[in-house]
C-alpha positions, -999 to 999 in steps of 0.1 A, spaced: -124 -384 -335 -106 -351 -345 -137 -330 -343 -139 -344 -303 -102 -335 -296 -104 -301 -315 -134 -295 -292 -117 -303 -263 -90 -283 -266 -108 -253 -274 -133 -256 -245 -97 -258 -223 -83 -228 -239 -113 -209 -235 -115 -221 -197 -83 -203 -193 -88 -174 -208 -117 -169 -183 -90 -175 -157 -62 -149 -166 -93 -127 -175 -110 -129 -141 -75 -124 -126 -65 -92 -145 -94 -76 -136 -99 -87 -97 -63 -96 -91 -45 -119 -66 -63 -123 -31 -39 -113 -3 -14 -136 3 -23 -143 41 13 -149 47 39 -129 64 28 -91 50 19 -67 72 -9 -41 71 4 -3 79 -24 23 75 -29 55 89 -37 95 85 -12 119 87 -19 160 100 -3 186 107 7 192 144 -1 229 141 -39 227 124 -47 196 127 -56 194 92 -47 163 71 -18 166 49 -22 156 13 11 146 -7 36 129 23 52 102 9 49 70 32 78 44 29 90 15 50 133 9 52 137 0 22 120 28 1 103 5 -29 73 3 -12 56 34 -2 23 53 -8 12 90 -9 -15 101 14 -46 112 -4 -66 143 4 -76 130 37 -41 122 46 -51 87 46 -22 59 30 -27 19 30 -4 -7 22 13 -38 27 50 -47 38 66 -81 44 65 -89 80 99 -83 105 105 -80 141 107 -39 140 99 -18 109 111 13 99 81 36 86 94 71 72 72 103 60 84 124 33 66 158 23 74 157 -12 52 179 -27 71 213 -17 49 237 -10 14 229 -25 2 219 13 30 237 30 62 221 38 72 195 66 96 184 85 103 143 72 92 121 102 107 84 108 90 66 134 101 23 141 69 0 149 79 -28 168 60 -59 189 41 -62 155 8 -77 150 -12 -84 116 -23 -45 109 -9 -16 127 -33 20 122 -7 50 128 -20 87 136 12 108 126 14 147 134 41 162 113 57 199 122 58 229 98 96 237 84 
């Protein structure tokens, strides 16, 4: 009768390690709740070229993302009635320098897509 509990409890641990595995390497799914999707490119207003290295934050500055080499940035913020969306070139001058750029999305939906053009200092 031991052997049958021992066995049982080992097959439940091992069910659970599979869990927390699976989870660490495919993480949560998306919430569904009240986040909201910003995305966007950002370029220069001059060239036209993407900008690489522009910090992207919402109000309260924890979240944020830096646009890749396309000027490209993608993330999730909690869901209000208008959000603050700031751009921040703060890689000095390896792309040039900007001027920072805040710009307020309101009448929100699930995703917003936002095409930023960013002046030269």
């Amino acid at each position: 009768m031991n052997r049958k509990w021992i066995k049982r409890i080992i097959g439940g641990l091992s069910l659970t390690t599979a869990v927390f595995v699976f989870q660490a390497c495919y993480g949560t799914p998306q919430d569904f709740g009240n986040d909201y999707l910003i995305e966007g490119q950002v370029k220069s207003k001059t060239t036209d070229l993407p900008i690489k290295g522009i910090k992207v934050s919402v109000s309260d500055n924890l979240q944020y993302e830096i646009t890749d080499s396309l000027g490209k940035f993608r993330f999730y913020t909690k869901m209000q009635d208008e959000i603050k969306v700031m751009f921040r070139d703060i890689d000095s001058t390896l792309n040039g320098q900007f001027k920072d750029k805040d710009t307020v999305l309101s009448s929100i939906s699930q995703t917003g897509f936002l095409n930023i053009k960013m002046d030269a200092k």
